[in-house]
C-alpha positions as CSV (number, residue, x, y, z in Angstrom):
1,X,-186.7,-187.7,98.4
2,X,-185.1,-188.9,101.2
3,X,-183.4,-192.9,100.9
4,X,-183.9,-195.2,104.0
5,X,-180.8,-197.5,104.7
6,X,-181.7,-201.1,105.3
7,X,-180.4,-202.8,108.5
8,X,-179.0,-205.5,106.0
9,X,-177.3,-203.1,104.4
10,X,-175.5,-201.4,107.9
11,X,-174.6,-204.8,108.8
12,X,-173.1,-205.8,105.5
13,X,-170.7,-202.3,105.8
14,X,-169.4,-202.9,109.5
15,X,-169.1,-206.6,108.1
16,X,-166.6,-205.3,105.6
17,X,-164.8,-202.9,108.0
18,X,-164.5,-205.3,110.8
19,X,-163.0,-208.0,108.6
20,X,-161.7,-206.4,105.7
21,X,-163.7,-208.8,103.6
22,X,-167.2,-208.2,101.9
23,X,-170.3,-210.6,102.4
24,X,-171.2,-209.0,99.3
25,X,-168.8,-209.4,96.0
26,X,-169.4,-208.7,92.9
27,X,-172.7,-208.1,93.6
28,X,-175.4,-206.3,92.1
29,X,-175.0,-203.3,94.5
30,X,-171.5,-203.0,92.0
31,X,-168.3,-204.1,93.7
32,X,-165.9,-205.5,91.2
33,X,-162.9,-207.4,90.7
34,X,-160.2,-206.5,88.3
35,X,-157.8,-209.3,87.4
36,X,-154.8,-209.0,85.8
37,X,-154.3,-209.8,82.4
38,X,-151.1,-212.1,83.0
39,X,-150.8,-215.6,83.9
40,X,-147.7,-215.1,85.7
41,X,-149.3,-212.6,87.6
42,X,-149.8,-214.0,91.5
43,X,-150.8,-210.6,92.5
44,X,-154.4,-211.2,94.0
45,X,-157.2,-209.6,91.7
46,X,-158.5,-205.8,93.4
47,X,-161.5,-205.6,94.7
48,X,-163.5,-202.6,94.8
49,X,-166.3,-202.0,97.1
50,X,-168.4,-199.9,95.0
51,X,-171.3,-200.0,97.9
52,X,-168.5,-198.8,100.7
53,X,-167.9,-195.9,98.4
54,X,-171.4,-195.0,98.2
55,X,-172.2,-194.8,101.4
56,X,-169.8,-191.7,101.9
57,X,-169.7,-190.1,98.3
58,X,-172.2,-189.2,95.8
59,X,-171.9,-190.7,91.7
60,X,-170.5,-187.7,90.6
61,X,-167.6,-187.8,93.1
62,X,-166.0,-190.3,90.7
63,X,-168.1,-190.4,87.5
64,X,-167.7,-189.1,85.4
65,X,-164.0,-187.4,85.4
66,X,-162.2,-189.9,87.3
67,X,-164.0,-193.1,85.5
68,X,-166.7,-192.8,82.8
69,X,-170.5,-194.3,83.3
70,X,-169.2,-197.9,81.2
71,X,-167.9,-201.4,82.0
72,X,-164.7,-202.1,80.9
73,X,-162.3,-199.6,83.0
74,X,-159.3,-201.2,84.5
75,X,-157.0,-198.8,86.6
76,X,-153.4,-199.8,86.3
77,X,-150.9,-199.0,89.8
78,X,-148.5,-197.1,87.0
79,X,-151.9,-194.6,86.4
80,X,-152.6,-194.3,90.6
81,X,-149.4,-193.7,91.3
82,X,-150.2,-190.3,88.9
83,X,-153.0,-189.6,90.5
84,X,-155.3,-190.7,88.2
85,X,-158.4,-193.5,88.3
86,X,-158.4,-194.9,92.5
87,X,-155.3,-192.8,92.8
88,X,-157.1,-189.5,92.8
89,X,-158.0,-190.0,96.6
90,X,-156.0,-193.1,97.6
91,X,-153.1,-190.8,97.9
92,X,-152.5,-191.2,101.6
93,X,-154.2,-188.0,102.6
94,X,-157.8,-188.4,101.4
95,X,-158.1,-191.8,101.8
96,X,-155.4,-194.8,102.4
97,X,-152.3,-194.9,100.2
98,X,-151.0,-197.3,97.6
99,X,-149.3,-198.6,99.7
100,X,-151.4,-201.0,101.4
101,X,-151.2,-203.9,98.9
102,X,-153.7,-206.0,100.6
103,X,-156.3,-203.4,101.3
104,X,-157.1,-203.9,97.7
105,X,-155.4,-207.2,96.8
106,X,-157.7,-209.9,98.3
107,X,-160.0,-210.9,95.4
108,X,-160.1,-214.6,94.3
């Protein structure tokens, strides 16, 4: 059965893209931040637009091989820069590189 997308949830997406920033965050539609575990840390918490991902893949794109069905992942840059977790596909050929800091790093 076929899923309608809501007008709401168009304008939300080109929201996103336009600005970089979500009207959305941490929302129920998914999108998380991870923060880092240090004080000393003044890298800005990633955010990841769970719904932005949706809209072009399917679950099973990520879950469960690249991160299992659970709360409580939190992909390190040392693990990306394997390939592994957001790395996978933010490699610079699938999707943008890790080396766009602040494509990820905007988060509260």
């Amino acid at each position: 059965m076929a899923r309608r997308v809501s007008i709401g949830f168009v304008a939300a997406g080109l929201l996103w893209l336009l600005t970089g920033e979500s009207c959305v965050r941490a929302s129920t539609l998914g999108d998380i931040f991870y923060r880092h575990g240090s004080a000393d840390d003044h890298i800005a918490a990633a955010y990841f637009p769970h719904w932005v991902h949706r809209i072009k893949y399917k679950c099973y794109a990520c879950h469960d091989d690249l991160f299992p069905m659970q709360r409580g992942a939190n992909p390190t840059m040392a693990a990306m820069a394997k390939g592994q977790s957001c790395g996978a596909c933010h490699n610079g050929a699938v999707a943008f590189g890790l080396d766009t800091c602040q494509r990820c790093h905007v988060g509260p």
